[in-house]
C-alpha positions in Angstrom: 56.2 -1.8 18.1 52.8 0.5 18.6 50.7 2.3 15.9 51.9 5.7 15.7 50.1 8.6 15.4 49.5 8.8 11.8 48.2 5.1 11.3 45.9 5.7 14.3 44.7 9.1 12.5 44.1 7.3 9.2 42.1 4.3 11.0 39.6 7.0 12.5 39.3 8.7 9.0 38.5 5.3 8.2 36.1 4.3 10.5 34.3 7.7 11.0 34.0 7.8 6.6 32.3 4.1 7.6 29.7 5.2 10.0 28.8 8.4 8.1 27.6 6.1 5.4 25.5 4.0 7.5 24.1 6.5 9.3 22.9 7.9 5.6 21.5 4.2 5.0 19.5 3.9 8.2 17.1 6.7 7.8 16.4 5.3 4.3 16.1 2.1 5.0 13.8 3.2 7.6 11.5 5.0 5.3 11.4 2.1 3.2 10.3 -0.1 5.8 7.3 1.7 7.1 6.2 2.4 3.5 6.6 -0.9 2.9 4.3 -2.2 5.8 1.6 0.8 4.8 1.4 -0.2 1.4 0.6 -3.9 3.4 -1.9 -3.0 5.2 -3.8 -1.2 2.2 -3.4 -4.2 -0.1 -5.1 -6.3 3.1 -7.8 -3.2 3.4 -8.6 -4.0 -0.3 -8.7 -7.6 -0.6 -10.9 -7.4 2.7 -13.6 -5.5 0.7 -12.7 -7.1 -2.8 -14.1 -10.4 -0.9 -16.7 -9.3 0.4 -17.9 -7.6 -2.8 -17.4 -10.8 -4.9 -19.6 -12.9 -2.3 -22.7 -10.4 -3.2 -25.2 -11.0 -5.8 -24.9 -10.2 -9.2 -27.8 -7.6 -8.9 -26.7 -6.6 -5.6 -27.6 -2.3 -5.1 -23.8 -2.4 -3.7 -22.4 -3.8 -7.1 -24.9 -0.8 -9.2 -22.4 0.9 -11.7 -20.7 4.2 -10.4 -18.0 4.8 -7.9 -18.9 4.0 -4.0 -16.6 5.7 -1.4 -16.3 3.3 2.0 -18.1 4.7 5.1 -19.4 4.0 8.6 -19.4 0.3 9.3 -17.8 -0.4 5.4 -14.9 2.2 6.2 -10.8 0.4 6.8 -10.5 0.1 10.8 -7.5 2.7 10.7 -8.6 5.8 10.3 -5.2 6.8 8.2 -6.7 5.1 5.0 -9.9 5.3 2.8 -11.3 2.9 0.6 -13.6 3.1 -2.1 -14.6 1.2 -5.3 -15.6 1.7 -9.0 -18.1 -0.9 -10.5 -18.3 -0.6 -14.5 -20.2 -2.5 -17.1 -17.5 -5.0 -19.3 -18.5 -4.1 -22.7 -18.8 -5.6 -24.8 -19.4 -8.5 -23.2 -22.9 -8.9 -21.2 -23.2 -9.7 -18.1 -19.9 -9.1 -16.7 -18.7 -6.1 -14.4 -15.7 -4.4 -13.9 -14.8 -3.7 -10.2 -11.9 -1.8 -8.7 -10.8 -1.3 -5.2 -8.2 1.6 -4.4 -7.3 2.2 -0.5 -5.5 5.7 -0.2 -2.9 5.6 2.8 -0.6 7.9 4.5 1.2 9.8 2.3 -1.6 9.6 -0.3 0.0 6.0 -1.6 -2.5 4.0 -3.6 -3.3 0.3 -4.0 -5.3 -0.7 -6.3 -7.2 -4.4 -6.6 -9.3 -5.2 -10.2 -11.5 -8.0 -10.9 -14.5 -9.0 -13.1 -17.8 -10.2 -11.7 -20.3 -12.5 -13.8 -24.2 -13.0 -13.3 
């Protein structure tokens, strides 16, 4: 007793209705996954210079109000991201500042680290 034609028919409808739908998925999930790892590697770029930012002095030139862009020697070691940070005066409380990081990936994705620094 075989499969006849019809059951064999309706099994590759089956099937080939099954594969569509992953092959839909795996581009996707794809996608995901590389945005996923950028969006990594841009929260690493920030906490690297978010550290190194908190170790300076309070009265550090680095840590003067305004925003600061990343360049040369300061700039992420991929070349596909830039980094740059905003330092504000807290007020109204004295003596504390404001300081965010944002790294701009591929795709023009942000990530964005805030923290306050005290005298």
């Amino acid at each position: 007793m075989g499969f006849t034609l019809i059951e064999v028919l309706v099994g590759l409808l089956i099937l080939t209705i099954g594969l569509l739908a992953i092959s839909v998925m795996v581009p996707t999930a794809y996608t995901n996954f590389t945005s996923s790892g950028n969006d990594t590697l841009a929260l690493a770029f920030a906490q690297q210079r978010l550290d190194r930012l908190r170790a300076l002095p309070y009265t550090d030139s680095n840590l003067s109000a305004g925003t600061h862009a990343d360049t040369g020697a300061n700039a992420p070691s991929d070349s596909n991201y830039t980094r740059s940070y905003q330092v504000e005066a807290d007020t109204p409380v004295a003596g504390v500042k404001r300081l965010t990081v944002t790294v701009t990936g591929p795709r023009s994705r942000q990530v964005q680290l805030k923290t306050l620094i005290t005298q």
